[in-house]
C-alpha positions in Angstrom: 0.0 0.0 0.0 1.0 3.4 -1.2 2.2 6.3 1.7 -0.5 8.9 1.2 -0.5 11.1 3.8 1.0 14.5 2.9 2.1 17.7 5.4 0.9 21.0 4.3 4.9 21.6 3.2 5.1 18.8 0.7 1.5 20.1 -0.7 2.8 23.3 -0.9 6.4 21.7 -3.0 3.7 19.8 -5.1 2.7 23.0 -6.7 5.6 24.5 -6.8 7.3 21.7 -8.6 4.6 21.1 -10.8 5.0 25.0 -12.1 8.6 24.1 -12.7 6.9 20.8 -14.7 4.7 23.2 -16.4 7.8 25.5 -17.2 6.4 28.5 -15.6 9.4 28.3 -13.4 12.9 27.1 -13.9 14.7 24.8 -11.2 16.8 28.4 -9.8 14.0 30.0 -9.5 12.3 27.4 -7.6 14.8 26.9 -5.2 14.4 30.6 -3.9 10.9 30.0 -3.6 11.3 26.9 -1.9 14.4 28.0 0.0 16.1 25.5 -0.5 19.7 25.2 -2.1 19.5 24.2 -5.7 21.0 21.0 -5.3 18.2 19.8 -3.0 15.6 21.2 -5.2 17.0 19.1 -8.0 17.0 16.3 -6.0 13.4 16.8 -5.3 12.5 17.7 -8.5 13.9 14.7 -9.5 11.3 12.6 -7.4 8.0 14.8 -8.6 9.3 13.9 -12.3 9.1 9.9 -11.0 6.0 9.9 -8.3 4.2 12.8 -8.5 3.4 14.3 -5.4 3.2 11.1 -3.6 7.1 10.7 -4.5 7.5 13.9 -1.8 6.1 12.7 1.0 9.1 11.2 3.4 9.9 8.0 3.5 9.8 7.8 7.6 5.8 9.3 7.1 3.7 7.3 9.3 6.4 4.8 10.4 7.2 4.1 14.0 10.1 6.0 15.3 13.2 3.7 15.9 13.9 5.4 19.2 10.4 4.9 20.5 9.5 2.6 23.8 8.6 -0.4 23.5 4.5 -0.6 23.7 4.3 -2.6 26.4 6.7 0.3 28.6 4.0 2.8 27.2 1.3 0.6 28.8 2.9 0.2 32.1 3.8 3.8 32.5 0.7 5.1 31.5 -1.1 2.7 34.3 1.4 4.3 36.4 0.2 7.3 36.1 -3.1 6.8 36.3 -2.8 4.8 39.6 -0.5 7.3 41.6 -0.6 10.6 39.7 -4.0 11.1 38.2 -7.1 12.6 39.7 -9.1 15.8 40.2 -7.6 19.3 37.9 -6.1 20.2 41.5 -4.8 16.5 42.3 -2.7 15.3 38.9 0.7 15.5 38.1 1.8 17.5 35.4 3.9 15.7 32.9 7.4 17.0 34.2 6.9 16.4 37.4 4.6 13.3 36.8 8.2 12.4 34.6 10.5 12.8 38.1 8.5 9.9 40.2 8.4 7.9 37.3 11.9 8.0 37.6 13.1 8.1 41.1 10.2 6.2 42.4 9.6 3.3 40.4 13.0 3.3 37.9 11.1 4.4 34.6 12.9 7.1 33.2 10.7 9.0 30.3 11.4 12.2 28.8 8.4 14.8 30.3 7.8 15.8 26.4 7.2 12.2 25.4 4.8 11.4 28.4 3.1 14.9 27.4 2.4 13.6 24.5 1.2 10.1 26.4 -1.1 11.9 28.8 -2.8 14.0 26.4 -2.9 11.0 23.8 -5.1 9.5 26.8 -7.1 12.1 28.6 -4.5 12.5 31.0 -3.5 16.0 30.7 -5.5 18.7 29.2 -3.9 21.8 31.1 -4.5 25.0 29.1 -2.0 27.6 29.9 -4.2 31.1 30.5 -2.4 34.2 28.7 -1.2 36.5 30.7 -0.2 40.2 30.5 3.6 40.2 29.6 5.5 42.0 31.3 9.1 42.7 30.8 11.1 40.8 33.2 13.6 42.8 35.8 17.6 41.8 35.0 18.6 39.3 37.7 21.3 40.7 40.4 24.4 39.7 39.8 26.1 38.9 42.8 24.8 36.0 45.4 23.3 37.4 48.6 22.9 41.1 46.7 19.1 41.1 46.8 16.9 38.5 49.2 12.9 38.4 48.2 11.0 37.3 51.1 6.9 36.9 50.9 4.9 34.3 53.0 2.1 32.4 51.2 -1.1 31.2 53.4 -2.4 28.1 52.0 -4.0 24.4 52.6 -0.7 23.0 52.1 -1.4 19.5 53.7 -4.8 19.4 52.2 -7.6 18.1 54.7 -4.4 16.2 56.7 -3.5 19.5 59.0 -5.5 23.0 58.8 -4.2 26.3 56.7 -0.2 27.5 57.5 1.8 29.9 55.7 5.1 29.3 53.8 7.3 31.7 54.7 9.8 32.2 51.3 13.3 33.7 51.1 14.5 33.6 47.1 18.0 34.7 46.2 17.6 37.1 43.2 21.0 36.4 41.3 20.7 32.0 41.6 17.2 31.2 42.6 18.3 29.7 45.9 15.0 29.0 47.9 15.1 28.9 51.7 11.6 28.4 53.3 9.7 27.4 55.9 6.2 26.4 57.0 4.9 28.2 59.9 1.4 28.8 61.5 1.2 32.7 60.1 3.2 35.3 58.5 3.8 36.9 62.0 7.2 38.3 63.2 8.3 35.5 64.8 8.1 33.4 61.5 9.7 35.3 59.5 12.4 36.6 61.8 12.6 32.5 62.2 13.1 32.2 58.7 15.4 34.8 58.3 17.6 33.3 61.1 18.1 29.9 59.1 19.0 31.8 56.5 21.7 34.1 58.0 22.9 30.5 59.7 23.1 28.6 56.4 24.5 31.5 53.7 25.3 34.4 56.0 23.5 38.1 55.9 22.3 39.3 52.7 23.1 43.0 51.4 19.1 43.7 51.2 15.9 42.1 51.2 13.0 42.8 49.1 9.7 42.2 51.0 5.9 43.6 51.1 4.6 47.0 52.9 3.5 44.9 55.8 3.0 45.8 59.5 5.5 42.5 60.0 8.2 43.7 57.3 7.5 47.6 57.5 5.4 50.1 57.5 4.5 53.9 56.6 4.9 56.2 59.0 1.8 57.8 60.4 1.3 62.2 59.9 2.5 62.2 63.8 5.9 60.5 63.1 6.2 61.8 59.8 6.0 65.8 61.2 8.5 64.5 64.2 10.9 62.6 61.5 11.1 59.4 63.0 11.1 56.1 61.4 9.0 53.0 62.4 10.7 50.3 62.4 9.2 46.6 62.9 10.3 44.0 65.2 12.1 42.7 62.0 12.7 45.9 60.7 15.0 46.3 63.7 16.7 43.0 63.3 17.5 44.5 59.9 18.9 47.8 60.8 20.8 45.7 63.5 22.7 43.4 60.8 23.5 46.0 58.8 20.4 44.8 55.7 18.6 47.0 53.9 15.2 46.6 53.6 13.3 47.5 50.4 9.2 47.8 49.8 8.2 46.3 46.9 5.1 48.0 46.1 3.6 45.7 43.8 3.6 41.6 43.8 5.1 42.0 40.3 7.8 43.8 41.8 9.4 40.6 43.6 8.4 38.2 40.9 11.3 36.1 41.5 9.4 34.7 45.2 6.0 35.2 43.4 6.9 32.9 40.9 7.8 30.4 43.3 4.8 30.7 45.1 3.2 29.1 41.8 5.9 26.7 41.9 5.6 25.5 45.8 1.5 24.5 45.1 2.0 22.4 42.4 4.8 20.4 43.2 5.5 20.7 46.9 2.0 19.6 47.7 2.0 16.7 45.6 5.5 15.3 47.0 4.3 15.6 50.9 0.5 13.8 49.6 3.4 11.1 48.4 5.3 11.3 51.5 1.9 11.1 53.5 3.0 14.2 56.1 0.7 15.0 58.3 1.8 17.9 60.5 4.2 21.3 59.6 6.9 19.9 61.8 7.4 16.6 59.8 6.8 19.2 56.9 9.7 21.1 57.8 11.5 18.7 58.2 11.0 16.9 55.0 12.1 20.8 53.5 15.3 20.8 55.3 16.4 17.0 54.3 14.9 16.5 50.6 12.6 19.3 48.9 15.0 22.5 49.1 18.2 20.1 48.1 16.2 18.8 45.8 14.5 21.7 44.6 17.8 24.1 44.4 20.0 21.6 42.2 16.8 21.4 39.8 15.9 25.3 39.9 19.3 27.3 40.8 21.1 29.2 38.2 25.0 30.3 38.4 25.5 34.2 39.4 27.2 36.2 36.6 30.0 37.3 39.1 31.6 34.9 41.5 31.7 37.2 44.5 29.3 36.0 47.2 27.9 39.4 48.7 26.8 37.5 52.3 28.3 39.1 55.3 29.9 36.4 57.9 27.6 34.6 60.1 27.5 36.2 63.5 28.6 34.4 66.8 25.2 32.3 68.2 25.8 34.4 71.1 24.9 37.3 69.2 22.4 35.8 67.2 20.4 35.4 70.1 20.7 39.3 71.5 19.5 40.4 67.7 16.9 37.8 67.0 14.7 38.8 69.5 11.7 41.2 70.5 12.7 44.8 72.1 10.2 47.0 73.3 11.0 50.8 74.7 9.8 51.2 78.1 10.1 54.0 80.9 11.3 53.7 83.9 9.2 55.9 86.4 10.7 57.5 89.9 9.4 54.8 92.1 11.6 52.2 89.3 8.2 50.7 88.2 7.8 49.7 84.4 4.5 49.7 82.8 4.1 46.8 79.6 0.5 46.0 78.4 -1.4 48.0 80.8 0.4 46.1 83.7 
């Protein structure tokens, strides 16, 4: 049986060629049309002259590729994936990370394009990216530890298995380097906590990019803005005290490097600890310290354009634990008595 099937190319080199037949065009001439080099047009001309149009159509058309799996590998990763990473819109694995367990957890390595094409072949996949407003992207900072983005994200991260917490999120902005950490809120102890495991692990970062919030900081009110002063948060304070500059990002596009991970984090963090089975934030965070972030920074992480790491030295733990803590002003009245909270 004859191959009949033509692409929309070798239709359009079917009439080209038969102009060239016809003598409306010479061979040159078609080649520019075609662009192609004159040699290959001959040759193709050459097979028109002997088949027609069916002697374009490529000899591979309709075959099996030579590099393709085995059917019977097909079948039993497909039944894979419909047993452990199928369900609900909000439940299945996309086919990258659907592609990672595959591999790691039962040895079937698969290139994530190829299952793509799997999963959609079988009702598996049918996500439909939504077009979004581009916007041009801000250059990267150049030096490790330059520029910090920090945003906590409040969520239903262990599904019905624990209530709501919030993932508190430090992102380097020249590598990508994630540091996070789940916590009940974005209050100041979490994210002074998370700022801590960072300082401990890379050291103190030139600046940190976070939201106008009463936890980061805050505008002044008319009062302190007539007297000059300058609130400063519990964190705020910390800040000042390790020499970081804090910066207000005054839109969520403005630190898109952490609010891209924050799209990132749903999707595949929530899926690995339903895998894992965790059931409470500490196992969580633990499971972020031993596997995720390792895990998640040799995937994600990008090299720095320059080598210098701009992280001040760690601090003593002595000193640590005078900076990372809460100070509140108080006065001292004649009889040595100190009011706090109405007490």
């Amino acid at each position: 049986m004859g191959r009949t099937w033509k692409s929309e190319e070798e239709v359009r080199r079917a009439g080209i060629l038969g102009r060239v037949k016809r003598g409306d065009l010479s061979q040159v001439e078609a080649a520019g049309v075609l662009g192609l080099s004159y040699r290959q047009t001959k040759r193709l001309y050459g097979r028109y002259r002997e088949g027609g149009a069916e002697g374009l159509v490529h000899g591979n058309a309709g075959k099996r590729s030579h590099h393709a799996k085995p059917e019977r590998e097909r079948k039993k990763i497909l039944a894979l994936v419909r047993k452990h990473y199928s369900g609900s819109s909000e439940e299945r694995f996309g086919p990258t990370l659907a592609a990672e367990h595959l591999a790691e957890d039962h040895g079937l390595p698969v290139d994530a394009e190829t299952l793509r094409r799997w999963m959609l072949a079988e009702g598996l996949w049918s996500r439909e990216r939504k077009q979004k407003r581009y916007r041009k992207r801000r250059p990267r900072r150049a030096h490790f530890g330059e520029l910090v983005q920090m945003d906590g994200s409040f969520h239903d991260w262990l599904e019905k298995r624990a209530g709501r917490g919030s993932l508190i999120n430090m992102v380097d902005d020249a590598t990508g380097t994630v540091l996070c950490r789940f916590e009940e809120g974005e209050t100041s102890w979490a994210v002074l906590e998370t700022l801590r495991a960072w300082v401990e692990r890379y050291g103190i970062p030139l600046a940190i990019y976070a939201d106008w919030k009463n936890v980061h900081q805050y505008e002044p009110s008319e009062r302190q803005k007539q007297a000059g002063e300058c609130p400063l948060t519990q964190f705020g304070r910390v800040c000042a005290e390790l020499g970081i500059e804090l910066i207000a990002a005054n839109s969520a596009q403005a630190k898109g490097r952490v609010e891209r991970n924050h799209g990132t984090h749903p999707d595949r963090l929530i899926k690995k600890m339903r895998l894992k089975r965790i059931g409470n934030y500490t196992e969580a965070n633990r499971y972020l310290d031993e596997e995720y972030l390792p895990q998640h920074n040799a995937k994600f992480q990008v090299a720095a354009a320059a080598r210098a790491d701009f992280h001040d030295a760690c601090p003593p733990q002595r000193r640590l634990e005078e900076v990372f803590c809460f100070l509140e002003q108080r006065t001292v009245s004649n009889d040595w008595v100190v009011q706090s909270q109405g007490r």
